[in-house]
C-alpha positions in Angstrom: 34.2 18.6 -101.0 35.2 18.3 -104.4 32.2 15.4 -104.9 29.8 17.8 -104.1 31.0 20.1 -106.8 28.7 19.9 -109.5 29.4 18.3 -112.8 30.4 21.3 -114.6 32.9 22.5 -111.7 34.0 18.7 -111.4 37.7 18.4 -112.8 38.5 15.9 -115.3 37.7 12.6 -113.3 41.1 11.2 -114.7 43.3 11.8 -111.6 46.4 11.5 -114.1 45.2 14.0 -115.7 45.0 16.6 -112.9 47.6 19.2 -112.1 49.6 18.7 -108.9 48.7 22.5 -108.0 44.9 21.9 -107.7 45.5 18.9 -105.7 47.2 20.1 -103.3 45.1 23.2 -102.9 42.6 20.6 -102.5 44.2 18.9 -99.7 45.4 21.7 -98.1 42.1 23.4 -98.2 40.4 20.1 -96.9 42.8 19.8 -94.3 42.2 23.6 -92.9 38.2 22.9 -92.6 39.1 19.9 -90.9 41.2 21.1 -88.7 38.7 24.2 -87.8 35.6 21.8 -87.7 37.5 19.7 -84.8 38.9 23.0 -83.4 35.2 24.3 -83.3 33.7 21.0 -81.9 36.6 21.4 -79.5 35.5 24.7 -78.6 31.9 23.9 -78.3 32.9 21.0 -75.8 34.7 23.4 -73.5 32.5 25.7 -73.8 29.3 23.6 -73.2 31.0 22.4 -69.9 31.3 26.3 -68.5 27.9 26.9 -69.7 26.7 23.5 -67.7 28.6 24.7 -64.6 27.1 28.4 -64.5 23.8 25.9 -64.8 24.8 24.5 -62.4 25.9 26.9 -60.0 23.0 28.7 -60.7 20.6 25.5 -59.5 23.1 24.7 -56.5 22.5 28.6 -55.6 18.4 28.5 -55.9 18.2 24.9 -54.1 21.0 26.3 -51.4 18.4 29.3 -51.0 15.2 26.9 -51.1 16.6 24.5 -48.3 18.0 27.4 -46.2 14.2 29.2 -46.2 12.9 25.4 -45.9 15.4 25.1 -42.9 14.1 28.4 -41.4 10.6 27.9 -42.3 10.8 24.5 -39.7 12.6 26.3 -37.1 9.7 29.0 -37.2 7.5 25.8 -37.0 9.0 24.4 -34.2 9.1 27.7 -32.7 5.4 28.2 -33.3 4.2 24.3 -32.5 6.0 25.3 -28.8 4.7 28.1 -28.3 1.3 26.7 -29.5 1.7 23.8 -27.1 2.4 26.4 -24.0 -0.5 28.3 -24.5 -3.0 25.3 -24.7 -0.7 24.2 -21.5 -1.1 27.6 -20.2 -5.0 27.7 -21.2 -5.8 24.2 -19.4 -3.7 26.0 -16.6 -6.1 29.0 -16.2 -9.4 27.1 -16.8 -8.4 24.9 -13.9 -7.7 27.5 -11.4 -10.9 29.2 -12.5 -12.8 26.4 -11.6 -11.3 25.6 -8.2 -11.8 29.3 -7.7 -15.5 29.0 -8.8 -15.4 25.9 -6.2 -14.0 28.2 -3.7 -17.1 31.1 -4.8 -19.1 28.3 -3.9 -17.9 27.0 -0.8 -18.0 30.9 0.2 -21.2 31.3 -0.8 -22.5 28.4 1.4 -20.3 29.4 4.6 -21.8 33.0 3.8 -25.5 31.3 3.7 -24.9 29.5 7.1 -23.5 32.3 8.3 -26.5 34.9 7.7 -28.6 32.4 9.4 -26.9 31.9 12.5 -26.8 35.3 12.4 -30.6 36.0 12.3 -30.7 33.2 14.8 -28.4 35.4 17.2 -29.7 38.2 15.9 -33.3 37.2 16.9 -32.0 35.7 20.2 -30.8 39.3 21.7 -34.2 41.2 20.3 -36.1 38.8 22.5 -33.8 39.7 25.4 -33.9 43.3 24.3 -37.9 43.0 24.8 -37.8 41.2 28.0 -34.9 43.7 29.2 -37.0 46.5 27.9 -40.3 45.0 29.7 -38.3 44.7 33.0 -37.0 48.2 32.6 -40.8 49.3 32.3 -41.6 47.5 35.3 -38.9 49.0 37.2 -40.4 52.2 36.5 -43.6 51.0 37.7 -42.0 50.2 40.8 -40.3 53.0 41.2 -43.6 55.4 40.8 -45.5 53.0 43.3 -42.5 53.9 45.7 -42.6 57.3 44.8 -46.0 57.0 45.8 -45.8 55.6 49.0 -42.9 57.2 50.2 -44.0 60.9 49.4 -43.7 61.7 53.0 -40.2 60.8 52.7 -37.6 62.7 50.0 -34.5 60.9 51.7 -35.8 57.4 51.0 -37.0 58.3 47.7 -33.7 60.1 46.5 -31.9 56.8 47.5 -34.4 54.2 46.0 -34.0 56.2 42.8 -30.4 56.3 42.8 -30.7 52.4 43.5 -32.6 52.1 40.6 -31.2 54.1 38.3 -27.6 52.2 39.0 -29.5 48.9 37.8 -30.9 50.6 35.3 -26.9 51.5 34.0 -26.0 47.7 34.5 -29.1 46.9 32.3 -27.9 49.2 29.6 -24.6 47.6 30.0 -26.0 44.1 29.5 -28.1 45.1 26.1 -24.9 46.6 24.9 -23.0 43.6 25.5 
């Protein structure tokens, strides 16, 4: 300290020739900004330590937080890649019953096909019949005015050959119903 005095301010460089007092003021005063440089270093070291743990803490915190939202953001994924999975399951589900349904439409739609035509062909069976029944039933009532005819003499044997056919004309109708 006293070096960087300058020259002026520097005391006589003969050491003999300094006064005990000044000396020890010297000393005393180098010793007390020594000892309050350490104790300040000292300080500085604790201190840097606490300021490094709050840091510290502060970085453990945020990457605590990160990994817990990175931790919940796969679980969501998970959640998500399942449930994306059992809808494509679920969507191959459906489109394979809708084709065996449309398989079924079509099977339907061919017995339905087979079906009208042995239909018409039944259909066209009994309106032949129907014609021939109704051609029979036209000669019957030829018949029966040729009877009437010939019989007009006779209203007993006309009554009766009229109820006669009159009966087969009631099992006629019978048949055409059936």
């Amino acid at each position: 300290i006293i070096a960087s005095l300058p020259d002026e301010w520097q005391p006589n460089p003969k050491p003999y020739e300094w006064h005990w007092n000044i000396l020890t003021t010297v000393a005393i005063t180098e010793a007390v900004l020594l000892i309050v440089i350490v104790w300040i270093l000292y300080e500085m070291m604790k201190s840097t330590p606490g300021v490094v743990r709050e840091e510290n803490k502060k970085l453990n915190k945020k990457l605590l937080l990160e990994e817990k939202q990175t931790r919940e953001l796969k679980g969501k994924n998970k959640v998500l890649e399942f449930e994306l999975n059992l809808n494509e399951r679920e969507r191959s589900y459906q489109e394979t019953c809708i084709r065996a349904i449309q398989e079924q439409l079509q099977i339907i739609s061919r017995k339905c096909q087979e079906r009208e035509k042995t239909l018409l062909q039944i259909i066209k069976v009994p309106l032949y019949k129907k014609t021939l029944e109704e051609e029979e039933a036209e000669e019957m009532k030829g018949l029966k005015r040729r009877m009437k005819e010939k019989h007009q003499t006779n209203p007993f044997l006309v009554a009766i050959e009229e109820e006669s056919l009159s009966s087969e004309e009631i099992i006629q109708m019978e048949n055409i119903c059936r």
